[in-house]
mmCIF file of the N, C-alpha and C atoms, coordinates in Angstrom:
data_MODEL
# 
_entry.id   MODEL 
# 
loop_
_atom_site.group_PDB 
_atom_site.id 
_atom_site.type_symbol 
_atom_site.label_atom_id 
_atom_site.label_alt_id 
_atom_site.label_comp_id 
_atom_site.label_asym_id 
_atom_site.label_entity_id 
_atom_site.label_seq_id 
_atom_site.pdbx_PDB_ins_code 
_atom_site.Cartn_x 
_atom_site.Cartn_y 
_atom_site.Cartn_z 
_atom_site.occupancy 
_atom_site.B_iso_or_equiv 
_atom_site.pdbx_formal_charge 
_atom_site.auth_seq_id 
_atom_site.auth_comp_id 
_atom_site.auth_asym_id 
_atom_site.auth_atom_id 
_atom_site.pdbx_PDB_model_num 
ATOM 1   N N  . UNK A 1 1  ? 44.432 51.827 -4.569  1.00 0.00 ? 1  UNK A N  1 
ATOM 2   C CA . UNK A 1 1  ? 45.506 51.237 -3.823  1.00 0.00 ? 1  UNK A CA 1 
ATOM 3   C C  . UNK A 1 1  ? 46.639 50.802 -4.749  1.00 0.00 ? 1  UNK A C  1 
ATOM 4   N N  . UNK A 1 2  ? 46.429 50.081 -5.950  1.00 0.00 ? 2  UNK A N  1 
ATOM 5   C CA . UNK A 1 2  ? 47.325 49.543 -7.082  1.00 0.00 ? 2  UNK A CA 1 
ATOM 6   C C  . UNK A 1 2  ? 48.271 48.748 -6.018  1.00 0.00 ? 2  UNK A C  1 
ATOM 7   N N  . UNK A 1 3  ? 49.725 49.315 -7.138  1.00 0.00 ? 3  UNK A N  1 
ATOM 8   C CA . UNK A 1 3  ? 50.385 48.159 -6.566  1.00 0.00 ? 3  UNK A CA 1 
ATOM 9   C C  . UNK A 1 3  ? 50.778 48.303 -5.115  1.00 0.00 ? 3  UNK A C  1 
ATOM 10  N N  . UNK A 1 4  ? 50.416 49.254 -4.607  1.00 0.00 ? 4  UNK A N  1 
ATOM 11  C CA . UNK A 1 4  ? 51.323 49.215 -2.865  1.00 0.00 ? 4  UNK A CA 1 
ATOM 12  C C  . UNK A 1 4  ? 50.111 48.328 -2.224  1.00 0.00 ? 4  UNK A C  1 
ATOM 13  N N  . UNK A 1 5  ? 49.441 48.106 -3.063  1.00 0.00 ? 5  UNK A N  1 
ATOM 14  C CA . UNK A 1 5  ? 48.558 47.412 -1.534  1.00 0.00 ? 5  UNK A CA 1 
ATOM 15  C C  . UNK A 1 5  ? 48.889 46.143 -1.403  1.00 0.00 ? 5  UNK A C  1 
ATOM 16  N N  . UNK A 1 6  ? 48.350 45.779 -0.340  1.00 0.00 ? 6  UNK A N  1 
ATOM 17  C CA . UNK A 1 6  ? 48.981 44.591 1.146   1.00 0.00 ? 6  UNK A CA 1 
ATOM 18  C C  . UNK A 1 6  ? 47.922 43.664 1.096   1.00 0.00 ? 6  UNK A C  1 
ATOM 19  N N  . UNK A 1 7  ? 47.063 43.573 0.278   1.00 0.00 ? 7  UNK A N  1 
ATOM 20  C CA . UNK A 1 7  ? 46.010 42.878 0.487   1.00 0.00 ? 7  UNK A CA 1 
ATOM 21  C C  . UNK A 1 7  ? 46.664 40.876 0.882   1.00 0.00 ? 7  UNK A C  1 
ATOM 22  N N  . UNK A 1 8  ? 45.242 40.476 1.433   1.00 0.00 ? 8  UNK A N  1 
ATOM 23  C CA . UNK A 1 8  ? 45.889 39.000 0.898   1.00 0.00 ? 8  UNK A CA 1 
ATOM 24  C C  . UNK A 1 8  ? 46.052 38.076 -0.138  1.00 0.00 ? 8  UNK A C  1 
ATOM 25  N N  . UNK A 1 9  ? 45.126 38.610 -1.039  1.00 0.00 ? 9  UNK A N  1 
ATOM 26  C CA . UNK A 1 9  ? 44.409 37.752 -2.168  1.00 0.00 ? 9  UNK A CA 1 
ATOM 27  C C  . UNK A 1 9  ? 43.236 37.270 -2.294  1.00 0.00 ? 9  UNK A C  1 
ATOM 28  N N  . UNK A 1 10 ? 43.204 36.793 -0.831  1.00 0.00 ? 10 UNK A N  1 
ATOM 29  C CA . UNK A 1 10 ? 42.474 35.837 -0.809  1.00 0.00 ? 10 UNK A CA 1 
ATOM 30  C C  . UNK A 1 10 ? 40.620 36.312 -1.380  1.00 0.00 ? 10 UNK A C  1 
ATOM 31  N N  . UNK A 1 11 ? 40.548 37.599 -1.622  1.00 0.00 ? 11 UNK A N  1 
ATOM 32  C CA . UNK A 1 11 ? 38.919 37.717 -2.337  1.00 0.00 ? 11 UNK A CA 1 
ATOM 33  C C  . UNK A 1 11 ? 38.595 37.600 -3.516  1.00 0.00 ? 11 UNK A C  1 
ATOM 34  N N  . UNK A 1 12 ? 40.086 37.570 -4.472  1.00 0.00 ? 12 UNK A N  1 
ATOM 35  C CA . UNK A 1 12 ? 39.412 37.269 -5.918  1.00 0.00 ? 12 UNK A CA 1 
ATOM 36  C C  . UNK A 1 12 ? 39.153 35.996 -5.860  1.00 0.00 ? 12 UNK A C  1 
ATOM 37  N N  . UNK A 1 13 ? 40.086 34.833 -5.011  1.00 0.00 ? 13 UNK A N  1 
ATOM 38  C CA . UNK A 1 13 ? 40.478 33.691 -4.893  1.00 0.00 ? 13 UNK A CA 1 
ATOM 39  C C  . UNK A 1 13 ? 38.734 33.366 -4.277  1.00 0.00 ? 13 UNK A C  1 
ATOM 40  N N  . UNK A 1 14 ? 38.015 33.762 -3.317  1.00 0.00 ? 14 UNK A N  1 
ATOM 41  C CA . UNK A 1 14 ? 36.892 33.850 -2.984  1.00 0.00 ? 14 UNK A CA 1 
ATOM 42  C C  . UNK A 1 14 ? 35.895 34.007 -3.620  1.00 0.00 ? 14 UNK A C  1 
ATOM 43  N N  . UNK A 1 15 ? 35.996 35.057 -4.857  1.00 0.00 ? 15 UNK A N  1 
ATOM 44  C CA . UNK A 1 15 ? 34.792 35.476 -5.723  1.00 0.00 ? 15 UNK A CA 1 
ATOM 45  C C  . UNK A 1 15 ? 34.911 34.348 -7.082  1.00 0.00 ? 15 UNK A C  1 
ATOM 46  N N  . UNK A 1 16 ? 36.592 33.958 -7.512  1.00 0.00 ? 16 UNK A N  1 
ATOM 47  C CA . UNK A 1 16 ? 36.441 32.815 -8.312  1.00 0.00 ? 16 UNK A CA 1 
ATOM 48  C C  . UNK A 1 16 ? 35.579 31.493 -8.314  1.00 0.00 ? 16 UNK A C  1 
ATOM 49  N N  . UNK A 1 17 ? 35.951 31.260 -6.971  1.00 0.00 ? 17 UNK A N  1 
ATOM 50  C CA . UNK A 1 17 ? 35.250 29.564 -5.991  1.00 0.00 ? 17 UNK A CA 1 
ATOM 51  C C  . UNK A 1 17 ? 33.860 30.388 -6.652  1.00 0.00 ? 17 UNK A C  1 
ATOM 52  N N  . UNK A 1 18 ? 32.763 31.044 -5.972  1.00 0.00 ? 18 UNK A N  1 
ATOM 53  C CA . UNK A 1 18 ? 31.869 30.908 -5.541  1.00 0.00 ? 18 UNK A CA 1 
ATOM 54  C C  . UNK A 1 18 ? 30.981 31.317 -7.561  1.00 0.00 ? 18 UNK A C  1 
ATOM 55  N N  . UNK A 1 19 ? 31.888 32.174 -8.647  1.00 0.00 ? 19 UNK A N  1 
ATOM 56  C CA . UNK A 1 19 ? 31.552 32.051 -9.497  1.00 0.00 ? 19 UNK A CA 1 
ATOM 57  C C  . UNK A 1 19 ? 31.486 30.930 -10.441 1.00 0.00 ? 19 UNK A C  1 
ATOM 58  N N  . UNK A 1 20 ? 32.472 29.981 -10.126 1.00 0.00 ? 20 UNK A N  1 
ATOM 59  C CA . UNK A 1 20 ? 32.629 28.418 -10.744 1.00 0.00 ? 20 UNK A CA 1 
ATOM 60  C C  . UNK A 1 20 ? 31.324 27.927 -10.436 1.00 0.00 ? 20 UNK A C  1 
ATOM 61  N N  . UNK A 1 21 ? 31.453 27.836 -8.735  1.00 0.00 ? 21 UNK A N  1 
ATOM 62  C CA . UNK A 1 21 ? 30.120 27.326 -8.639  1.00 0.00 ? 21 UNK A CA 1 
ATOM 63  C C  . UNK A 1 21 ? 28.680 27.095 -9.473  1.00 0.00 ? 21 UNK A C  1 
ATOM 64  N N  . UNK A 1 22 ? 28.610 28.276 -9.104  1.00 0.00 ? 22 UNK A N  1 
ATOM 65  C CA . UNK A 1 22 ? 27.363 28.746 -9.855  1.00 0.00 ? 22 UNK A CA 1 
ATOM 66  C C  . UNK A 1 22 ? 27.617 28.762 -11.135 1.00 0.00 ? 22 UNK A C  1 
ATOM 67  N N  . UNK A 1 23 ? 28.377 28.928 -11.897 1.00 0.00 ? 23 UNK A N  1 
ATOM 68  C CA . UNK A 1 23 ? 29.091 28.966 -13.536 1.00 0.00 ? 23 UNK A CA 1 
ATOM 69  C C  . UNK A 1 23 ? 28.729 30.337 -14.004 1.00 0.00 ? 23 UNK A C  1 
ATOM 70  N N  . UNK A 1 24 ? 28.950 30.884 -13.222 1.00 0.00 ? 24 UNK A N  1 
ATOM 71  C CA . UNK A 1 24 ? 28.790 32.737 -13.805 1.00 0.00 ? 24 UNK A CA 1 
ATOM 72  C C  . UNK A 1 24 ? 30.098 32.780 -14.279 1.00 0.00 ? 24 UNK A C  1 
ATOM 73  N N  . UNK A 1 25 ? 30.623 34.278 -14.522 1.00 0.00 ? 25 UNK A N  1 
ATOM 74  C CA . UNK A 1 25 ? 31.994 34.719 -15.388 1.00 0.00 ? 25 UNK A CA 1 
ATOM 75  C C  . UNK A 1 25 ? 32.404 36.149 -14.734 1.00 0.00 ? 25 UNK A C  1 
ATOM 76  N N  . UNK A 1 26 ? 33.604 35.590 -14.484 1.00 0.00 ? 26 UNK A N  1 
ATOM 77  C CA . UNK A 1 26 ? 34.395 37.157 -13.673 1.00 0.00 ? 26 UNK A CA 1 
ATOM 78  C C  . UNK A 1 26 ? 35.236 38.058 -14.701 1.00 0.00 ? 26 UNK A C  1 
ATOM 79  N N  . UNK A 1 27 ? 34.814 39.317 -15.712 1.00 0.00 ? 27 UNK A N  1 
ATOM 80  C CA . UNK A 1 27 ? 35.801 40.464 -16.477 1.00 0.00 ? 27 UNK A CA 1 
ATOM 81  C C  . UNK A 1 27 ? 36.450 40.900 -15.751 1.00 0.00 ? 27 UNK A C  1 
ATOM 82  N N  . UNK A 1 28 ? 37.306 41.521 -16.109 1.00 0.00 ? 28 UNK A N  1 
ATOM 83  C CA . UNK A 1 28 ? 37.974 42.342 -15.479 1.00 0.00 ? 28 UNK A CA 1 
ATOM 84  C C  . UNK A 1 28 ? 38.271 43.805 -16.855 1.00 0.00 ? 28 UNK A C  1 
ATOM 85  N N  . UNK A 1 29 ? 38.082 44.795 -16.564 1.00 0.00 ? 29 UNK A N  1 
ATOM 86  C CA . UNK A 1 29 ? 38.242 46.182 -17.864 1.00 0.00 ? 29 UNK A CA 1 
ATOM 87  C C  . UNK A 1 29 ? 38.702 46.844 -17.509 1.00 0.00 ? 29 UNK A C  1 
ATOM 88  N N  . UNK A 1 30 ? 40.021 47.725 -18.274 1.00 0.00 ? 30 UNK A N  1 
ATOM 89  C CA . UNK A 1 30 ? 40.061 49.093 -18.107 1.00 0.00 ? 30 UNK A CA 1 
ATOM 90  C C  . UNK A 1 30 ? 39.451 50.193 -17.764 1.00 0.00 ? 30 UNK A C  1 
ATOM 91  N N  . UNK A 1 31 ? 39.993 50.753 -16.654 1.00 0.00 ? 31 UNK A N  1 
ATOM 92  C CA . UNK A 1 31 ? 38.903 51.988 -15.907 1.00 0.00 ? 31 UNK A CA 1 
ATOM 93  C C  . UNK A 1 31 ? 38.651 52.830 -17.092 1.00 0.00 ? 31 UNK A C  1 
ATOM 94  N N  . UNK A 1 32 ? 39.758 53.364 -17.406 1.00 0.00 ? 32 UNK A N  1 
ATOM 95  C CA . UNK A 1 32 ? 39.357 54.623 -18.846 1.00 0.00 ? 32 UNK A CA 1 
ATOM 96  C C  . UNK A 1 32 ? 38.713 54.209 -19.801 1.00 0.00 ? 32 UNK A C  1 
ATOM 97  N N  . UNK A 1 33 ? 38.953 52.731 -20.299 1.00 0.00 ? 33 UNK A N  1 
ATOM 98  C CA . UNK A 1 33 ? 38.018 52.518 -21.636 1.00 0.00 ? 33 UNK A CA 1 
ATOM 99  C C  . UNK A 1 33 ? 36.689 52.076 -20.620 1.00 0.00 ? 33 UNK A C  1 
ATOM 100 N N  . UNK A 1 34 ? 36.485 51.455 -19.605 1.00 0.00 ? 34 UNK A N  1 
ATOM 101 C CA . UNK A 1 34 ? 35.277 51.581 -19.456 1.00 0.00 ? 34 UNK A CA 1 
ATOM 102 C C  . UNK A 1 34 ? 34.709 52.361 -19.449 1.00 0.00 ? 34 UNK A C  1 
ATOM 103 N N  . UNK A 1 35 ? 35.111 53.506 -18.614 1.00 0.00 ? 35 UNK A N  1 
ATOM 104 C CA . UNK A 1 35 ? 34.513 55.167 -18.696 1.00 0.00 ? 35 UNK A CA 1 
ATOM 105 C C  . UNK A 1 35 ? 34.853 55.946 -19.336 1.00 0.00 ? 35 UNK A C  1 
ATOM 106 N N  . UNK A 1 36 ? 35.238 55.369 -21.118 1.00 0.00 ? 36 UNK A N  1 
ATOM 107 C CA . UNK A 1 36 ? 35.276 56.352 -22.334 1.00 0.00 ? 36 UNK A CA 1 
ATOM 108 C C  . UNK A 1 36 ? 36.199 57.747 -21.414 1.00 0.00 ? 36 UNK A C  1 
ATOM 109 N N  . UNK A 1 37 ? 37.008 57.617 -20.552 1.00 0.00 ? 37 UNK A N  1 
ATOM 110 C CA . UNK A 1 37 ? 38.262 58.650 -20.034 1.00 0.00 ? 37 UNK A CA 1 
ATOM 111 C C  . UNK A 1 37 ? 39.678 57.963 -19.899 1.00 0.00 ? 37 UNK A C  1 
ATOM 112 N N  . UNK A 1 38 ? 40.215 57.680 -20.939 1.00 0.00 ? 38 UNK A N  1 
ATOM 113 C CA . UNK A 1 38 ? 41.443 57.120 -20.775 1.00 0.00 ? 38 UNK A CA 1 
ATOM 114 C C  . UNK A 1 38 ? 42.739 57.096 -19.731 1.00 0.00 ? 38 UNK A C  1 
ATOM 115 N N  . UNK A 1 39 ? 42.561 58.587 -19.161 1.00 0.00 ? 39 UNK A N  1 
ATOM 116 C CA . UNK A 1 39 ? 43.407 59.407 -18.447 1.00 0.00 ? 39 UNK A CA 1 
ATOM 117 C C  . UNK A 1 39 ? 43.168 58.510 -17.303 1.00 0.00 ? 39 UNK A C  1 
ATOM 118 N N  . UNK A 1 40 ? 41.861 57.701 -16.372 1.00 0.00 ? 40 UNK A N  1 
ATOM 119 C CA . UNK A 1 40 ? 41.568 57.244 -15.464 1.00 0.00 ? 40 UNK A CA 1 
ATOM 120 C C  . UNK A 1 40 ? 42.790 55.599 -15.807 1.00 0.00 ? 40 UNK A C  1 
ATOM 121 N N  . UNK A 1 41 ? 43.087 55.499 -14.124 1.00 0.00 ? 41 UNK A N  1 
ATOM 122 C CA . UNK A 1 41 ? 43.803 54.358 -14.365 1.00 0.00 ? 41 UNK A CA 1 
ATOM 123 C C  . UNK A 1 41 ? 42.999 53.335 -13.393 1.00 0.00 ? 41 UNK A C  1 
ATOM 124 N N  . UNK A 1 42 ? 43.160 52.396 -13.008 1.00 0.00 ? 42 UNK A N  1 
ATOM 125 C CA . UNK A 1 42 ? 42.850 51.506 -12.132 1.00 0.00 ? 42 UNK A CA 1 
ATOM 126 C C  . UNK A 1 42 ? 41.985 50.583 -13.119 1.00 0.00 ? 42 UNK A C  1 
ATOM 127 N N  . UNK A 1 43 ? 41.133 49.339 -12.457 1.00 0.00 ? 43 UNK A N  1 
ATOM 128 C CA . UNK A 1 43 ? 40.227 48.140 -13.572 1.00 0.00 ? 43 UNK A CA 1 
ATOM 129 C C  . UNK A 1 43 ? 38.930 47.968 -12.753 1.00 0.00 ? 43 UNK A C  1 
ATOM 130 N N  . UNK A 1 44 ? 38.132 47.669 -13.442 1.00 0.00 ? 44 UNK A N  1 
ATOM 131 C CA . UNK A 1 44 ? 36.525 47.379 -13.077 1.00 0.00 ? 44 UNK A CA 1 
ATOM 132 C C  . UNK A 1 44 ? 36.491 45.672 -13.217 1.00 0.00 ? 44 UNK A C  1 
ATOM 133 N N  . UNK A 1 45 ? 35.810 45.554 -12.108 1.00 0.00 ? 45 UNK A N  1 
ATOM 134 C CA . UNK A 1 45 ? 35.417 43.919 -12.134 1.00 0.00 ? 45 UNK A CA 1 
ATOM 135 C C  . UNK A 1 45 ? 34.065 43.729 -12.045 1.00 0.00 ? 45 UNK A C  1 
ATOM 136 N N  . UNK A 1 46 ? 33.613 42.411 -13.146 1.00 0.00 ? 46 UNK A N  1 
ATOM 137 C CA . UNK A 1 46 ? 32.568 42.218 -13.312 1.00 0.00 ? 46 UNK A CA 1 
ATOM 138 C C  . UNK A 1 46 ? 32.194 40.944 -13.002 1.00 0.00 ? 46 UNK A C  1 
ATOM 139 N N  . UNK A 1 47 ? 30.989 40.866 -11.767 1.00 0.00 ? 47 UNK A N  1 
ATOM 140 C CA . UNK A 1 47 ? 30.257 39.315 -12.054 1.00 0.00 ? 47 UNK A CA 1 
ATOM 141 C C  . UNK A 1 47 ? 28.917 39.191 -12.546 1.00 0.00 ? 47 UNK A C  1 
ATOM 142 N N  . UNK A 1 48 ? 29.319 38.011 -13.801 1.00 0.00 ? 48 UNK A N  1 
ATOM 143 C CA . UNK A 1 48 ? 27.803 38.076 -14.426 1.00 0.00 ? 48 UNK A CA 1 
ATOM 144 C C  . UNK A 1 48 ? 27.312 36.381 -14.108 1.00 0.00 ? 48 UNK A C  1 
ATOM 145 N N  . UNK A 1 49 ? 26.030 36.504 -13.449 1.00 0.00 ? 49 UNK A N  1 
ATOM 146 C CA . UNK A 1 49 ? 25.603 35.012 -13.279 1.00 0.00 ? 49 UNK A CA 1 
ATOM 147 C C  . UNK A 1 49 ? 24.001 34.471 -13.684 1.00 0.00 ? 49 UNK A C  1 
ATOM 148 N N  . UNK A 1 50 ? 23.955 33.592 -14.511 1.00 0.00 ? 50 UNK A N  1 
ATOM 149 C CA . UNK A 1 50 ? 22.409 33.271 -15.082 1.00 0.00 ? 50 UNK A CA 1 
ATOM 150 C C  . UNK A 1 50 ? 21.444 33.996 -14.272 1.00 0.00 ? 50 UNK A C  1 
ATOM 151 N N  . UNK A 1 51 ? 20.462 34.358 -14.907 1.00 0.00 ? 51 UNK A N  1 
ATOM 152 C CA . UNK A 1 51 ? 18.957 34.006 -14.081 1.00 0.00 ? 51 UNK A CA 1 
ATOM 153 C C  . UNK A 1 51 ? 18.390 32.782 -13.768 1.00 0.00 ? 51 UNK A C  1 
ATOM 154 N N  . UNK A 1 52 ? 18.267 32.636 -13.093 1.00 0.00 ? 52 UNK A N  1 
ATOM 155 C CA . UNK A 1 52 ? 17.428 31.052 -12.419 1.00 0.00 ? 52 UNK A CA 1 
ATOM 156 C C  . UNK A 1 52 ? 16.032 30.757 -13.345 1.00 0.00 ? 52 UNK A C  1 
# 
């Protein structure tokens, strides 16, 4: 979608709250360097949260 999209926001704003919470950590990476293909554009998001 990039930049034309219409979204509201409001789900990173959603996935932030609920990672604080818990005290996990939200990345965010480059599509191409994540997938060693540079040519790829767009970003990968990551939530990482303890084991209990």
């Amino acid at each position: 979608m990039g930049a034309k999209s219409h979204g509201s926001g409001i789900g990173l704003y959603l996935v932030n709250t609920l990672v604080n919470i818990y005290e996990g950590e939200v990345t965010v990476e480059d599509r191409g360097v994540w997938l060693d293909e540079p040519e790829l554009e767009g970003s990968v998001f990551s939530v990482t949260f303890q084991r209990a």
